[in-house]
N, C-alpha and C positions, 0 to 999 in steps of 0.2 A: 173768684169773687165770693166774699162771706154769705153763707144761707139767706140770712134776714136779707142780701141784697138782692138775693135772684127771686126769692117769694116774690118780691114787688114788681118780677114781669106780667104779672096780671097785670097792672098799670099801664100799661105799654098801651092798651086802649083805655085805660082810667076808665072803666066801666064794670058793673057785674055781671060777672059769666056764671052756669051755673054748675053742680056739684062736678059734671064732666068737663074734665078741660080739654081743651084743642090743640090738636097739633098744628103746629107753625104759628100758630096765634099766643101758646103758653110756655112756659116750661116744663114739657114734661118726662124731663130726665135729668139727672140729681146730675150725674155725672158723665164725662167723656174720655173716649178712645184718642190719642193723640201717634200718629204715623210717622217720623220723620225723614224729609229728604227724598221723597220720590222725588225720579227724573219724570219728566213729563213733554223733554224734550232734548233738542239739542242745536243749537246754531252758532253763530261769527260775533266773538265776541271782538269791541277794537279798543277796551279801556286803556288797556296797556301803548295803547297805538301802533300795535302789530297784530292784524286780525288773528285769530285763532278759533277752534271753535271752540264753545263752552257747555256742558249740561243743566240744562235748566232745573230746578229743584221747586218741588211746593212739599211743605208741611200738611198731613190730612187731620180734621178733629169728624169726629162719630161720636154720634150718642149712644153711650155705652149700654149693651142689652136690650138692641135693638133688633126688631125681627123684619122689619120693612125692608123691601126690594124694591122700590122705586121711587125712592128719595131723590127731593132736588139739592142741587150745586148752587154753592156761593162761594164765590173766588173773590177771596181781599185782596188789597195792592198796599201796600205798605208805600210811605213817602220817601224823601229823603232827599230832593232835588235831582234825580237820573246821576248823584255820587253815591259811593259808598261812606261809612261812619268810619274813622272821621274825618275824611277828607271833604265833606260836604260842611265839616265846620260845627257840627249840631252832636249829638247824642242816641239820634234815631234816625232809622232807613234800613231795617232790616225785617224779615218774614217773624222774625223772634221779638221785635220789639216790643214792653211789656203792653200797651194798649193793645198791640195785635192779636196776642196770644190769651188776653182776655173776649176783645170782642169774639173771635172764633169759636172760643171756648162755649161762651154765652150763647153764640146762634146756634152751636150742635145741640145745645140742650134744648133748644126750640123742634129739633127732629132734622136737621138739616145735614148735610156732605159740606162741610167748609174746608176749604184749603186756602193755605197764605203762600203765595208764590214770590221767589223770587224771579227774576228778570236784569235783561241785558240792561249795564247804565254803562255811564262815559261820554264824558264833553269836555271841553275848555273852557272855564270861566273866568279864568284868568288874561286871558289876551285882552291885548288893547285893542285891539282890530272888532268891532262890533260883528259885522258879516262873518266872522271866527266867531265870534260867542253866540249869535244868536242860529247861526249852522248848525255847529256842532250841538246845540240843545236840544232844536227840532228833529233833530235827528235821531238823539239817545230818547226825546219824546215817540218817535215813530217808532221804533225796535221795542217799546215797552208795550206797544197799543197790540203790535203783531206777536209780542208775547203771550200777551190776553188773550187772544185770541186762538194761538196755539194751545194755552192749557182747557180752555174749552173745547178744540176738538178732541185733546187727548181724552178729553172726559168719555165723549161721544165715541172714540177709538175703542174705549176700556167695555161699553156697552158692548160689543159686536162681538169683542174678547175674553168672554168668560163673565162679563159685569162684577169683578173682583171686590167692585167698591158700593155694591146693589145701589144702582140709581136711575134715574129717569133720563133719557136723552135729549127732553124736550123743555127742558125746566131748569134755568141756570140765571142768576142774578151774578154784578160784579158790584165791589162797593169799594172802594179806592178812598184813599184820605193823602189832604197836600196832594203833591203832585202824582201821585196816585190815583187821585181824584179825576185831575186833569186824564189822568192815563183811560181810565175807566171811563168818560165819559167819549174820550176818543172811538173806545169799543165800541159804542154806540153808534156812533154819528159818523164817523169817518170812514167813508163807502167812495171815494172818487179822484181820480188826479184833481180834477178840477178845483176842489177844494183844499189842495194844496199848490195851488198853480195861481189866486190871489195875489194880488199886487205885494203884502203884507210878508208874502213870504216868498218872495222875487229875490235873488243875488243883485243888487245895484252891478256889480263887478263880471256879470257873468250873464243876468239877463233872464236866467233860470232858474226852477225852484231850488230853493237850499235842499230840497228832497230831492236827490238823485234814484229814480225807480229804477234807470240803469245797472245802479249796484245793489238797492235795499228790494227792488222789484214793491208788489202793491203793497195798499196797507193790511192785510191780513193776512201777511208771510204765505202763502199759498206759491209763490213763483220761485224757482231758484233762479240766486242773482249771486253776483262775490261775494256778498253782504249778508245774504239768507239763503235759509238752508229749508227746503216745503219740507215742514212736519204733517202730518195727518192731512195731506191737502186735497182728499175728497170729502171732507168732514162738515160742517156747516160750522161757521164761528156766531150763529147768531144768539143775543140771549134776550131774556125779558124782563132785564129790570136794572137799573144802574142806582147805586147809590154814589152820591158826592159829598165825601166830605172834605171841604175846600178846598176843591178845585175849578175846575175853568173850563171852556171848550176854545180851540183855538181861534172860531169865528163864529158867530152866530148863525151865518148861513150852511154852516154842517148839519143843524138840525133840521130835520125835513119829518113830515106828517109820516105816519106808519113807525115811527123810529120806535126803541124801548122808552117805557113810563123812568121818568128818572124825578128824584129825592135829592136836595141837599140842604146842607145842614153847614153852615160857612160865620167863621169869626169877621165882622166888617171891617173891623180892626186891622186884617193882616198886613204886611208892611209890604210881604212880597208878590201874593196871589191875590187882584182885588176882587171887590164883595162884586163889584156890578160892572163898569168897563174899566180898561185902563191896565197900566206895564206890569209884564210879569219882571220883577228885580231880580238879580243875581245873589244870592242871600248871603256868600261868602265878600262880595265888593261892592255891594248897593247899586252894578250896573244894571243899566235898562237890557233888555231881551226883546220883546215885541208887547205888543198890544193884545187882552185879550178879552173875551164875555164870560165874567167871574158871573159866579151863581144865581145873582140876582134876574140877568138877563136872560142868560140860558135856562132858570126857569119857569119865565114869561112867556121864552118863543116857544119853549115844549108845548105848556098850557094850550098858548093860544091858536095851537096846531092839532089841538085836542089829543095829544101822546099819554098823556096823564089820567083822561078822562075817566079809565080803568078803577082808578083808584078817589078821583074828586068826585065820580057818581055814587061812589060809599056810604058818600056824606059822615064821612068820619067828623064826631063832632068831640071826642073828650078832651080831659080838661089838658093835656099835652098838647093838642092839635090847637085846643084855645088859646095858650099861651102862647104858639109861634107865629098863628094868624092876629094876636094881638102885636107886634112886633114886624111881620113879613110885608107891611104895605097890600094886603091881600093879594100874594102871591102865592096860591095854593103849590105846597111840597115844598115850601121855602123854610129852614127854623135858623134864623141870627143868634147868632151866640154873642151879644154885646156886651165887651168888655169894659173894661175903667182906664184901661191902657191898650199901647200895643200889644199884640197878640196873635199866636200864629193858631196853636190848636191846644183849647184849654184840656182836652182829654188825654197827652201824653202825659207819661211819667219815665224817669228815667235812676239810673243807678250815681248819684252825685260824685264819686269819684270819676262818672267817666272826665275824659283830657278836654273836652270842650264842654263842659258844664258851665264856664261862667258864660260863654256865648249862650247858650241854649238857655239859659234863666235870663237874656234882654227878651225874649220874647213868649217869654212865660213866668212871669218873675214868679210868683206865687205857687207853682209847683209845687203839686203833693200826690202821693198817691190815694188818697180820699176824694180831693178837688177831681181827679183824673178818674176815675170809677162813677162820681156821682153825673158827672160830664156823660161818660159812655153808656151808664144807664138811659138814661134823655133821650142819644143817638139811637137805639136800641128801640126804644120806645114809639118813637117816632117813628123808625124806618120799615119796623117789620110788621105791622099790617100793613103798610102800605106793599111793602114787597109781597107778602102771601097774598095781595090782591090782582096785582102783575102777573103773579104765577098761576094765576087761577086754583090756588089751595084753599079759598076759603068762600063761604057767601055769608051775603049782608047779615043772613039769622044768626051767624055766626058770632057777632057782636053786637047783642043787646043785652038792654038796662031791664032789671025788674025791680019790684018793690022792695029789693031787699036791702035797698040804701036806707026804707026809713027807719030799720033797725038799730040802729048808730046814732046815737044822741054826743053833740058837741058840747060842752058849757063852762064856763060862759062863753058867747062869740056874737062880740068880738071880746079878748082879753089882752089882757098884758102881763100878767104875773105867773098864772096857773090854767089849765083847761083838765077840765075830767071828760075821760072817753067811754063813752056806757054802751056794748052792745046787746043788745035783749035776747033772749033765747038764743044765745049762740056765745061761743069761745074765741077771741082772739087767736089766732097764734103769731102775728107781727103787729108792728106798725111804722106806720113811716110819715115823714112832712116835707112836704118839698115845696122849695120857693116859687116864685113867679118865674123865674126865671129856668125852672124843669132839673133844679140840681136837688138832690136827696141829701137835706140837712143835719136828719138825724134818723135812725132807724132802731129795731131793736125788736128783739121775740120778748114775747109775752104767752101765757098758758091762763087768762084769766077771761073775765066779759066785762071788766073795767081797768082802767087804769087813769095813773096821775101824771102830767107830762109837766115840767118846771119850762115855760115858754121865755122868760125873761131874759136868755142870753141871744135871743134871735131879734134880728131888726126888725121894725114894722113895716107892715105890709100884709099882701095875698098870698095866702099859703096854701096846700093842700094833704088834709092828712088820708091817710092812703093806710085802710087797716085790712089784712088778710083773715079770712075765718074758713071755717071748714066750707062753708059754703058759698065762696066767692070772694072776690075783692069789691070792698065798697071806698067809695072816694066821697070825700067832702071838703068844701069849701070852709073856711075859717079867715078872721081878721085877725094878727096881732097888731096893737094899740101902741 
């Protein structure tokens, strides 16, 4: 991501911090360490539909000229519907895909251990036989969740064994997107037969769950079964913080009090995974799969179980956190991303020669890589004080306003043609405006303590300009007319 755009993670609290910046809460390292293809594990794979086993592989990113030895773990999950690219029909569902390889990017620069893992997939979506589609799903859903959870204890393994990768064994967040999300949030929550024992997920034909623990054994790959293979399984798979981005839990009674604080961030739009109850679809045939509690529910029942509370007692109030509690029905940790259309995840972008790009533009028509960066800034923004709150990396003093907003004079505001940006005693070196709606519409370095911004090609409305100076980031409010 371009300089001018990672200066603007000061934003990510839209507040002024001051000349010292914070780790996990700032950017502060220009650049990162990228590892590729660590094995991290090894189990049964059955894509092909002759089990074999497979090695499991995660990509690491480091913040490059780093001297900390007990850094916390964030493990992404990339989407893709449990296919691979592109037999899933789409353009993306790999550890490399380009939002992946940015978001990771992004959060080592915040001080963090990120890895993008891949993971076991493979199902039938093609059968006409429902009890075939909606089996074989739950099931490449189960082997991704015990994935998770194996690259967590690998983490915890790597600690005991030289700590190769210098990090903390007690500090690990998962953040999943698409069905990723759903994978990620399963990490979480899914601790029990019984919550796969549900009427919902009964075989009519058989009487029994579509999860056979027989062959996969439990859901934290911990037991050998024909299916699984126990990686690290004196290790604890537990972690403290889940990010979703559109995904799902498969019941709402998964989540239970004590669980991790979890964040999502979900298109309502989406055609396949919905915003609040209702069918997960088949994305390659528009069949139905099961019923599930898309993000809106699942995080109500966290909230109201007080899982969250970690981070709602923050009282995180900036003007990011305003814009998604004006929009989330006050569902705190909730940010809707409402589209104009259908929509699955406005922050992918992809390579338009790939062979399924015109499908992959029905549910993203407008694809760009600017749309897709100013998108994952937002995500970014949003999720990671919340997550260094989870992880206990940071406290409240850590995020306050001083007077140094009244520095920054706006004028005129509200405008429609022209605004001049005056800061007093002090130097710009960016700025930026972002909609209501938390996308970065325009951005740009500057070396001065004024400048002139031509506003007239942006729509009216609430905006926020967002200027960096030596001493902090200050936000303010504006009208265009």
């Amino acid at each position: 991501m371009k300089k001018q755009i990672f200066l603007f993670a000061f934003a990510l609290i839209c507040v002024v911090t001051s000349n010292a910046q914070t780790r996990y809460l700032d950017q502060i390292f220009s650049s990162v360490d990228t590892t590729m293809n660590i094995t991290y594990g090894t189990n049964i794979d059955v894509i092909t539909g002759m089990p074999a086993s497979l090695d499991l592989k995660l990509d690491l990113y480091e913040p490059a000229g780093d001297t900390a030895t007990n850094r916390p773990v964030v493990i992404v999950v990339h989407g893709g519907s449990f296919l691979p690219v592109p037999i899933n029909n789409y353009c993306t569902g790999t550890k490399t895909d380009s939002q992946i390889v940015v978001m990771c990017t992004e959060l080592a620069k915040y001080g963090y251990v990120v890895a993008s893992i891949d993971y076991r997939m493979g199902w039938n979506p093609v059968s006409g036989d429902q009890d075939i589609r909606t089996g074989t799903y739950l099931n490449a859903y189960y082997r991704s969740v015990q994935d998770i959870r194996n690259a967590v204890r690998f983490f915890r393994w790597s600690v005991d064994n030289g700590n190769p990768y210098n990090i903390t064994n007690d500090k690990f967040s998962i953040i999943g997107e698409e069905t990723g999300g759903f994978s990620a949030v399963g990490a979480g929550s899914l601790d029990s037969y019984n919550e796969i024992s549900l009427p919902k997920f009964i075989n009519p034909s058989t009487m029994q769950s579509y999860i056979d623990t027989s062959l996969s054994g439990n859901s934290y790959g911990t037991e050998v079964r024909p299916l699984n293979m126990a990686n690290y399984p004196t290790y604890s798979s537990d972690v403290n913080f889940i990010g979703n981005l559109g995904g799902a839990v498969g019941d709402s009674t998964w989540i239970e009090a004590g669980e991790p604080p979890v964040v999502s961030l979900h298109t309502p739009s989406n055609p396949f995974i919905p915003y609040s109850f209702g069918a997960v679809i088949v994305q390659t045939t528009g069949d139905f799969l099961i019923n599930v509690s898309g993000s809106y529910h699942l995080q109500q029942k966290a909230n109201s179980l007080g899982n969250n509370d970690v981070y709602i007692n923050a009282g995180l109030n900036d003007n990011i956190t305003q814009i998604a509690n004006a929009k989330n029905d006050g569902v705190n940790g909730l940010f809707p991303f409402y589209r104009p259309s259908v929509e699955t995840s406005p922050w992918h972008w992809w390579d338009t020669t790939c062979i399924s790009n015109s499908n992959s533009l029905m549910t993203n028509p407008d694809m760009s890589e600017s749309k897709a960066l100013a998108y994952t800034d937002t995500i970014l923004w949003y999720l990671v004080p919340r997550m260094a709150y989870a992880n206990d990396l940071v406290s409240t003093s850590s995020i306050s306003e001083t007077d140094l907003s009244k520095s920054v004079l706006i004028f005129p505001n509200p405008a429609s043609e022209i605004i001049e940006v005056y800061v007093e005693n002090n130097i710009m070196h960016s700025i930026a405006l972002i909609d209501i709606t938390g996308r970065v519409v325009y951005n740009a370095e500057i070396n001065e303590n004024k400048t002139i911004l031509n506003i007239n090609e942006f729509d009216p409305g609430v905006y926020f300009v967002s200027v960096s100076t030596e001493y902090g980031l200050i936000v303010k409010k504006m009208i265009i007319e």
